[in-house]
C-alpha positions as CSV (number, residue, x, y, z in Angstrom):
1,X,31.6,-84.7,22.8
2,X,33.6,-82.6,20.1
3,X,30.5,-82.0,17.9
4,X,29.0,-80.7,20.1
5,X,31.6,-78.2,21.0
6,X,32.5,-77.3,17.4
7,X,28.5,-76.7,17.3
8,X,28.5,-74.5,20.1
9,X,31.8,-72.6,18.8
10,X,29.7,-72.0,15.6
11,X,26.7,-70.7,17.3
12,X,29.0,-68.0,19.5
13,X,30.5,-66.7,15.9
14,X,26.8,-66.3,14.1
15,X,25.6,-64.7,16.9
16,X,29.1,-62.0,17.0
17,X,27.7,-61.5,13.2
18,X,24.3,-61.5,13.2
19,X,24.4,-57.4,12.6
20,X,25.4,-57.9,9.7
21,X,22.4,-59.9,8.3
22,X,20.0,-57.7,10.3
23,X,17.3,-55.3,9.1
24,X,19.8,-52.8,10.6
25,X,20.3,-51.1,7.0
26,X,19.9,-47.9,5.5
27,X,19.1,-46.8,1.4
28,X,22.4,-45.0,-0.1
29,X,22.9,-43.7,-3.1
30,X,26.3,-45.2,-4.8
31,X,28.4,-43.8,-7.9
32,X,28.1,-44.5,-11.6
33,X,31.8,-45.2,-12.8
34,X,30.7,-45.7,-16.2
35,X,28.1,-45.1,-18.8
36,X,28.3,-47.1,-21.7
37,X,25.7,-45.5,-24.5
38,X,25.4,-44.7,-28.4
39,X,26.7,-41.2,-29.1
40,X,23.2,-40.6,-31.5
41,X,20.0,-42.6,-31.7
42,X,17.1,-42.1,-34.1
43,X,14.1,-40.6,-33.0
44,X,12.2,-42.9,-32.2
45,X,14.4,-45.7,-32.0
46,X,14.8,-47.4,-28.5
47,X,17.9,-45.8,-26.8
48,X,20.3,-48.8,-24.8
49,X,22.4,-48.0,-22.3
50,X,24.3,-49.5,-19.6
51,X,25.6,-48.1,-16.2
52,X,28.4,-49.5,-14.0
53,X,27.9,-48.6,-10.1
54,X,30.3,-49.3,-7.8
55,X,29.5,-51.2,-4.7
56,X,31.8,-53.6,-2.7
57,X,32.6,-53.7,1.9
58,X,29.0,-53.2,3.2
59,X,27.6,-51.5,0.5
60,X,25.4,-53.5,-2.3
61,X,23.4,-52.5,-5.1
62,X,19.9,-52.6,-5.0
63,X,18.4,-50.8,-8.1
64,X,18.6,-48.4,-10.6
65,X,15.9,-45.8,-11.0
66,X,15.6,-43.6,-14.0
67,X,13.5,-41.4,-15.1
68,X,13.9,-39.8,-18.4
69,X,12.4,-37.1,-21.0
70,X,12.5,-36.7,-24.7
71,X,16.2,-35.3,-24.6
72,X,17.1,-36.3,-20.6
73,X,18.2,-39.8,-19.0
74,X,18.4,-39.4,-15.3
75,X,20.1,-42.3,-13.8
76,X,20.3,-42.7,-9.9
77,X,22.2,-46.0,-8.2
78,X,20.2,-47.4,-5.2
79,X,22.1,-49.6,-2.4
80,X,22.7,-50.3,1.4
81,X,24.7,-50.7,3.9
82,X,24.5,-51.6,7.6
83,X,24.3,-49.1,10.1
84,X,24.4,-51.8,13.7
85,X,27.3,-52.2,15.9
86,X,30.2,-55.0,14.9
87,X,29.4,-54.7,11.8
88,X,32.6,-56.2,9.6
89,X,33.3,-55.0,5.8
90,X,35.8,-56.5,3.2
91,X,37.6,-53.8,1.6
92,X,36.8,-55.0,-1.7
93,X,35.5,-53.1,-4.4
94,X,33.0,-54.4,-7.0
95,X,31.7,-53.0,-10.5
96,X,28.0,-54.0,-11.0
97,X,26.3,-53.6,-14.5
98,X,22.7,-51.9,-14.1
């Protein structure tokens, strides 16, 4: 008799949570704390650089998307976050490398 009511108490607190591991998410755009690059390259040499976003609560990084031209690197952080009802966030905050 107590499994099954430690099951059923299980099943009542994923079902209170299951917002947020819905498809109830929208696309954000998140900030780039850091940029980590060479002050000169060569020309033609391959140019390295890495970007810390900040994510952390709801909000988790997705992608990076850059585009770039022979003297430009546009970087733009990609993430989401819920958007349903009940929807319960840590208050940490995290620094991912992209």
């Amino acid at each position: 008799m107590r499994q099954i009511v430690v099951s059923f108490a299980g099943l009542l607190l994923a079902a209170g949570c299951s917002s947020i591991f819905g498809p109830d998410q929208r696309s954000i755009i998140l900030p780039i704390s850091q940029v980590d690059a060479p002050s000169t390259v060569a020309p033609g040499a391959s140019l390295n650089v890495t970007f810390t976003v900040q994510s952390g609560g709801c909000k988790r990084f997705v992608r990076l998307e850059t585009t770039e031209t022979d003297r430009v690197l546009t970087a733009v952080a990609r993430g989401t976050e819920p958007t349903g009802k009940n929807v319960v966030c840590t208050t940490d905050i995290r620094y991912d490398k992209g």
